[in-house]
Each structure stands twice: as structure tokens, then as C-alpha cells.
C-alpha positions, 0 to 999 in steps of 0.5 A: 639573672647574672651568676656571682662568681665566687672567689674565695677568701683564701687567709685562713688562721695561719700566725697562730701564735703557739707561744700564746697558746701556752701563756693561757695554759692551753695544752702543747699537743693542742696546737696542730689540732686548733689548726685543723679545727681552723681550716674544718670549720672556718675554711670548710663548714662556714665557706659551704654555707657561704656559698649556698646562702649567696646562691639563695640570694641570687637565684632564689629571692633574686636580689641581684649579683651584689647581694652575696657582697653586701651580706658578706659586708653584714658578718664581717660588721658582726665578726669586727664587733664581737673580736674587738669586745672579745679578743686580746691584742698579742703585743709580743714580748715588750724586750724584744722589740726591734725595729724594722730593719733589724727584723728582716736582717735577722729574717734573712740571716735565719733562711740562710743558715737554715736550709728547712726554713728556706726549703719551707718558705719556698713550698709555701710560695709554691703552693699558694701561688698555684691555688691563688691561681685557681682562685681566678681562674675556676670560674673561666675554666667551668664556664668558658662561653658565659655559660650560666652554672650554679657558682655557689653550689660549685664553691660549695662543693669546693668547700666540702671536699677542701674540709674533707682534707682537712679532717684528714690532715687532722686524722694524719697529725694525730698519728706517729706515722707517717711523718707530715714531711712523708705525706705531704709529696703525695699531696703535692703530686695529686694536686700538681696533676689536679689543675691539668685535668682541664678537659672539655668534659665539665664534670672531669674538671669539676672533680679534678678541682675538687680534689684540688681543693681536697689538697689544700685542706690537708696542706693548711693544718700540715703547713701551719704544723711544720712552720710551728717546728722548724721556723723560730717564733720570734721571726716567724712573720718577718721570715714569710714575708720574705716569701710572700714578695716573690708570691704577690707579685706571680699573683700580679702578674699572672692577673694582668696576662690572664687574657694573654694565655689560655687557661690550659697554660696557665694550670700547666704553670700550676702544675709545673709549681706544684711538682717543684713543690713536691721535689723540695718536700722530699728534701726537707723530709731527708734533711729533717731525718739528719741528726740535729745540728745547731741552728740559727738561734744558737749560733747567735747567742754563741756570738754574746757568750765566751765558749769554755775553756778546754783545760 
């Protein structure tokens, strides 16, 4: 029987909004925890249980290597149901709506005066470039020859150590020291030297994925924390959008030449992307020690009001 190669959805609950979070009395501190909570259970709890009920219906009831798809197709049936009965569209501010073309010029007006948000957009491409990677390329990685292995219990494994980090990141926000901006270069560093442990013993490569995976628990709830502080609310999506063009396309790009380079080239890029990571990190946590200077936001309203008069 064909093994199914997971690939895993890799989008969690990143735009939460926190300025609905207030609307609906939900307390501020609230925030990072519902994004922990976010990546546990959805990206972690659900994805463990995904993997080893896809593996159930492969090797055990032996329904073919479509069946985990054509269960998946059954739940998002379900998940579209119960959102379109349940949840409330977030329509934003009515008086704020602009058209498209101002939002991006507005977007790219806020990474140029602001190096935090650039400094962040570029860490979150960084990053995700690299694990989107991995995404791809686990699979050919374990099993080089088509060797048959237990994918689901693999991605299960995944899962687990990914809500492990998850629940530490949870642990870590919750405390004044150290700062997210502090902890996340050790992250960056373990898991630019995670990929490159691409040996020929399976089981080296099995835990350096895992804690791989570990990282990008912890990176979720932490990314998702500092984009809430220092990227403005009303430009927050168009602003990483900018970031997510140069992201597709590596993603494109690397899929196309996947054939054309061996993987141990292809996880040394990761890593490479992984350790510019880790430099920029420390960059945002000098700057973001400095004494608060006027942002973008309050540079424009002085653009629509008469400074006072010195008399």
C-alpha cells in the first residue's frame, strides 16, 4: 500500500485582530495567550490526531492514499458550516476605508519610517520561507530510495514536539523576563542548525526536525505577539503582504528546482535564512530598548494639524 506524504497546512491564526478582541470586552493581556492557545491546540493537538487517523485510514482499513484527503474535504465541509452559522464578518472601521492603492502606499510609507516593522516583516519572510521549505522536503529527506515509513506517525511526532514549543512560548510570554525580542535569536539559532542536521542516520534527522518543529511552535504565538506591538492595526495586512510577495515567490521558485539541487543544499539555504534571521532579531531587540521615538502614525496626523506656537 502507497504511503500518503503529509504536507502540513502551515496558516495558522495569524491577523487576529486585537481591536476586535476589545470590542467584545475580552480582556488586553488576553491576546498573546489566545495565540498560544492558537498554535497548542489547532496546530499541534488537532494536527497530532490528523496524522495518526490519516495513518488509520491508510495502513489500517486500507482505503487507499486519497482517503486522508477526501476525510480532510469532510471536516472543512463541517469547519465552513459551523463559521458561516457562528462567527461574525470583521468589516473594520467603515470611515476607514480606503482603496487599494492607498493602502499599499500608506503600507510602504510605515516600513520606511519604521525600521521595527521592516526589521519584522523581513524575519517573518525568513522564517516561513525556511519552514514552507521543510514542508516540501521532509518527506524526500526520511525516505530518499521511496522507502516505505510511517508518514502519519512522523507528522504526528512533528505535531507534538511543535505544541510542545508552543506551550513554552505560552510559559515565556507570560513572564516579564525575558523579553520575546531576547529569546527568539536562541530560536533562530536552534532552528538554523536544525535543517542541517541532514545525516544518513534516520533517527538524527528525525529529532533534528523535531526540534525544528519545536521552533516554530515557539515562533507562532511569539511572531504573532510582536506584530500586535510594534506594526499599526490599520495597516497590519497590507503591510505583510509586502513581505509575503518576495516569500511566494522563493516558495515557487525553490519548488520548481527542487530536482535540480540535492536537499543537503536546499536545508543549507534554510539555514543560511535561518541565522540572517537570527542577526536581524537582535537588531530589533537593540532598537526596540531605545527610548521611544514618534512613529509613523504620529508623523502623519502632524501632517493634518498646526504645531503650537512658541511664544
Amino acid at each position: 500500500m502507497p504511503a500518503v506524504r503529509f504536507k502540513k497546512p502551515r496558516k495558522p491564526v495569524q491577523d487576529m485582530d486585537p481591536e476586535v478582541e476589545t470590542e467584545r470586552g475580552f480582556e488586553q493581556q488576553w491576546l498573546s495567550i489566545t495565540f498560544s492557545k492558537a498554535v497548542f491546540l489547532g496546530n499541534g493537538l488537532v494536527a497530532i490526531i490528523s496524522g495518526l487517523f490519516g495513518n488509520v485510514l491508510v495502513d489500517t482499513l486500507a482505503l487507499g492514499p486519497l482517503a486522508p484527503f477526501d476525510a480532510a474535504s469532510c471536516f472543512l465541509a463541517i469547519g465552513m458550516a459551523i463559521i458561516l452559522s457562528s462567527w461574525s464578518e470583521n468589516y473594520g472601521d467603515p470611515s476607514e476605508s480606503k482603496d487599494l492603492l492607498t493602502q499599499f502606499r500608506g503600507a510602504a510609507v510605515a516600513i520606511a519610517s519604521d525600521e521595527k516593522i521592516a526589521l519584522l516583516g523581513a524575519i517573518q519572510s525568513l522564517f516561513e520561507g525556511s519552514m514552507y521549505t521543510f514542508v516540501f522536503l521532509w518527506t524526500p529527506a526520511l525516505s530518499p530510495n521511496e522507502e516505505d515509513i510511517p508518514h502519519g506517525f512522523i507528522f504526528a511526532t512533528f505535531m507534538l514536539a511543535s505544541m510542545m514549543g508552543s506551550s513554552l512560548a505560552s510559559r515565556l510570554m507570560a513572564r516579564s523576563s525575558p523579553r520575546v525580542e531576547s529569546y527568539m535569536q536562541i530560536v533562530f539559532v536552534v532552528s538554523a542548525a536544525s535543517p542541517a542536521s541532514h545525516f544518513d542516520h534516520r533517527c538524527i534527522q528525525v529529532l533534528g526536525f523535531c526540534a525544528f518543529e519545536a521552533c516554530v511552535g515557539i515562533f507562532w504565538p511569539s511572531i504573532m505577539k510582536m506584530r500586535s506591538q510594534y506594526i499599526p492595526e490599520e495597516a497590519r495586512r497590507t503591510i505583510m503582504n509586502f513581505f509575503r510577495i518576495p516569500l511566494n515567490i522563493f516558495v515557487c521558485i525553490v519548488l520548481y528546482n527542487v530536482n535540480a539541487f540535492p536537499i543537503t543544499i536546499m536545508f543549507g539555504m534554510c539555514s543560511i535564512f535561518l541565522f540572517v534571521a537570527s542577526l536581524l532579531q537582535r537588531r530589533l531587540m537593540i532598537i526596540s530598548e531605545k527610548p521611544k521615538t514618534e512613529d509613523w502614525t504620529s508623523l502623519k496626523e502632524r501632517d493634518t494639524e498646526a504645531d503650537p506656537l512658541n511664544i
